[in-house]
Structures are given as C-alpha cells and as structure tokens.
C-alpha positions in Angstrom: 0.0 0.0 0.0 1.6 3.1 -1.0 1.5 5.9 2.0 2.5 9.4 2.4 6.0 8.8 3.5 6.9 5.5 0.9 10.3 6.7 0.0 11.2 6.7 3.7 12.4 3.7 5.9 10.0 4.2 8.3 8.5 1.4 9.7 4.9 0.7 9.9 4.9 2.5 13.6 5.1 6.0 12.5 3.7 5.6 8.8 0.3 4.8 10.6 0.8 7.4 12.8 1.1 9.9 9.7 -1.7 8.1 8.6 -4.4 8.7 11.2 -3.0 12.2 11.0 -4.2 13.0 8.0 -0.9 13.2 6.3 -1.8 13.3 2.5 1.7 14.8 0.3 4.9 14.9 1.3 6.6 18.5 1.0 9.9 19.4 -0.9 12.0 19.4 2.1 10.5 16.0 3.8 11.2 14.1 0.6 14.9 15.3 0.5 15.6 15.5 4.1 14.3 12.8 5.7 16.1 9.8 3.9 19.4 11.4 4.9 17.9 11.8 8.3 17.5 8.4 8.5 21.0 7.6 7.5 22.3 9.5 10.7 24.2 11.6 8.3 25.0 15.5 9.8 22.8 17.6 8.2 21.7 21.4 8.0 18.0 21.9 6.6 16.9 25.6 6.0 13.0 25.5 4.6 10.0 27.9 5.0 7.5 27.7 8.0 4.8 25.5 6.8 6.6 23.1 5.4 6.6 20.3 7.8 9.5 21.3 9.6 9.3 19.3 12.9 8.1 16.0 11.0 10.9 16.4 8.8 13.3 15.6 11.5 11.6 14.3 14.5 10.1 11.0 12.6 13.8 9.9 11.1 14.5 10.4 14.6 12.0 8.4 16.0 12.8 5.8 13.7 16.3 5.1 14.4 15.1 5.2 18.3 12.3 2.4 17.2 14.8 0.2 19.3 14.6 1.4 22.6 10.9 1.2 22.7 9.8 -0.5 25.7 6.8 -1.1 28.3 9.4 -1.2 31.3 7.8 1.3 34.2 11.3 1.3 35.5 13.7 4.4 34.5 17.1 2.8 33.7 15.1 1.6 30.4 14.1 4.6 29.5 17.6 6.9 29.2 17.9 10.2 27.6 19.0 9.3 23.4 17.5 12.5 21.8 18.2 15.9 22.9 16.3 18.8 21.0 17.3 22.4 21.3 14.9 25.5 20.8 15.1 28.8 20.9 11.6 29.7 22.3 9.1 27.3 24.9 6.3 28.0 22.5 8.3 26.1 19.7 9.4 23.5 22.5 5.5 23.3 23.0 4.8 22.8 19.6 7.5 19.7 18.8 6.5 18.4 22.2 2.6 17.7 21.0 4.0 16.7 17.8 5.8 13.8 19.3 2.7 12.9 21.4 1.0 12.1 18.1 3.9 10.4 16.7 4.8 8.2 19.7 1.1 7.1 19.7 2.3 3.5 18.0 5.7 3.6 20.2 6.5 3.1 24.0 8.8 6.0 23.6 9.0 8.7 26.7 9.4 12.1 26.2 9.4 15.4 27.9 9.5 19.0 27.3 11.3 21.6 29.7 10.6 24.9 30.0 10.9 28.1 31.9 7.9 29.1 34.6 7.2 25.6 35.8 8.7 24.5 39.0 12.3 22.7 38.8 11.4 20.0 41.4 7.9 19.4 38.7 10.5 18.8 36.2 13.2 16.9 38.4 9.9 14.3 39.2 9.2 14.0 35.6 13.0 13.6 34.6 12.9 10.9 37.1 10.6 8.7 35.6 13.0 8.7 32.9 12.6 9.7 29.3 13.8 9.1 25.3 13.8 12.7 24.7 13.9 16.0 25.7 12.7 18.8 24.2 14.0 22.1 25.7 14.9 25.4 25.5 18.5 27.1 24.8 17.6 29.7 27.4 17.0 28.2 30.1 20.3 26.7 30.4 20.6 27.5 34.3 17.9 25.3 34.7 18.4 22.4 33.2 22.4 23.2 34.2 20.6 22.8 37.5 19.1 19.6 37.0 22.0 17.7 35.7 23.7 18.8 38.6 20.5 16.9 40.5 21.2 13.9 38.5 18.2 14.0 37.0 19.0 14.3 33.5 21.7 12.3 32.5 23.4 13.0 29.2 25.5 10.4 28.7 23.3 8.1 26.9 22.5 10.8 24.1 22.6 9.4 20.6 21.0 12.6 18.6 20.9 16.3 19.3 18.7 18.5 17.4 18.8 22.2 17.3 15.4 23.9 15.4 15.4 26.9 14.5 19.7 27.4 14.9 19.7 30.7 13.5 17.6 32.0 15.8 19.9 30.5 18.4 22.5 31.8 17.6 21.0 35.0 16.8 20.0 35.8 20.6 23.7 34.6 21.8 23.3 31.6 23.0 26.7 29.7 20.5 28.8 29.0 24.2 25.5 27.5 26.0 25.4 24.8 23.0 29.2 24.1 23.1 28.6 23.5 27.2 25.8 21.2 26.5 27.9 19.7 24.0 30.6 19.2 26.7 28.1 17.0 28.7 27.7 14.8 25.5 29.2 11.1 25.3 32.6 11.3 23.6 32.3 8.1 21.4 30.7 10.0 18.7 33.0 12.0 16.8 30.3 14.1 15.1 29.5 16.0 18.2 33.1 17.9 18.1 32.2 19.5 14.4 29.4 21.1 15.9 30.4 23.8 17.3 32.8 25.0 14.3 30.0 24.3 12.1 27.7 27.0 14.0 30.4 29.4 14.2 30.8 29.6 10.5 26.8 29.7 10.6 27.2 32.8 13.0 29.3 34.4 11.4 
C-alpha cells in the first residue's frame, strides 16, 4: 500500500501514525531530508515555515530510536537518546505535541522543559526517565541545575537537534550549546564538528 512517507524507511509504527493524521503529500523538504535523516548523516536543513519542519526531522529520529521502545515502568530503560534544542518554549511546546501524536504507536518517553514551571515538577518527571527532551537554549541555568540533580543524564545521548539554529545563535546563546555539548558522550566523533559548524553559521 503506498502511503504518504513510501520513499522513507520508516516502519509501519510512524507511517500509521502519519496516517491517522491526516498526512496526505509529502513536501519538498520531507522528501529530500528525511532519507538522509535516517542515514544519521550530519545535516543542516533551511526550509520555510509551513513546510513540515518538525516532522521532517523528528520522525527519522523516532525511527532510528524504534529500538529502545519499551513497556518497562522502570527508569534505567528509558535513558535520555534524543536531545532537541529550541530557541523559544512555545516552539518546544509545539515539537512536544508533535511527538505525542507520533509516539502514539511507540512506547517512547518524552518530555519538554521549560521556563515558569517549578524545577522539582520537572526533576519528578525527569525521574521517571525519558527518550527525549525537548528544551529550550535559554534556560540553560535550569536544566544546568538539573544535571547537577542527576536528574538528566546525558551520557546516553545518541541525537541532538537544534530547530530553529539561526535564531539560536541569533539571541547569543553559540557557548550555551558548546557547554551542552561538553556533557555529550565522547564516542561520537560528530559532536566535536558542531560547534565550528555553528560558528561559521554565526558568522
């Protein structure tokens, strides 16, 4: 049966996800971007708002965390993998109710943390362990303050994902990635292009 996302790998999970969501054509960008995605290949995607930006990237995503799906209740089987950096809560708000509907099929956790919600609310939730994290650049005290609480963990992280990195950058925020970055598991070699990469971006 042919389906809105075909030319992807995904498996049958997230396509009937896209499914029951109405998903009808793919758009420029999700056809070229997400197969790459999916290959775990380094990428940079600029596109227009409306495009299906946040599918784009957080279903390849989803995909190649498929694997760690799991019913356990018990937090050491759910460990951070996917870390996604935004500029602005209302964009973490927005990515955060996208993966709701796309973990629908999947017995992934995830978790978005923002400012003007109480630390030890999101310690509790962090606790329970999640897949992914959805945050905010600027509030980098905070979660700087729940690591320090050994409540998030980074040293399981697989993926990090910065939307909107222009904007980032934009508002100052090129040594708060680089000290996130520092937290990140040194067996993946891609991690240490990443801040050079955004410098030339800044600049």
């Amino acid at each position: 049966m042919e389906t809105v996302f075909s030319f992807t790998d995904l498996r049958h999970q997230l396509i009937n996800a896209t499914t029951s969501l109405g998903y009808q054509q793919p758009s420029a960008v999700q056809q070229k971007a997400m197969p790459i995605i999916l290959t775990g290949k380094y990428l940079l995607v600029i596109a227009q708002t409306g495009t299906g930006k946040i599918a784009v990237y957080t279903l390849p995503l989803l995909e190649r965390l498929k694997h760690q799906s799991n019913h356990s209740v018990s937090p050491e089987r759910h460990l951070l993998r996917l870390l996604i950096l935004t500029p602005t809560c209302k964009l973490a708000e927005q990515i955060g109710a996208s993966l709701t509907k796309f973990l629908y099929h999947l017995s992934l956790k995830h978790a978005v943390i923002c400012g003007g919600t109480p630390i030890t609310l999101q310690i509790d939730l962090l606790h329970q362990g999640v897949e992914i994290v959805v945050t905010t650049i600027t509030i980098g005290r905070l979660l700087i303050d729940i690591l320090k609480q050994s409540a998030l963990k980074l040293n399981k992280v697989e993926m990090v994902m910065l939307d909107e990195a222009d904007k980032i950058l934009d508002i100052g925020f090129f040594n708060d990635i680089v000290n996130y970055l520092r937290n990140l598991p040194k067996n993946d070699k891609s991690y240490y292009f990443l801040p050079s990469f955004l410098q030339q971006l800044n600049s």
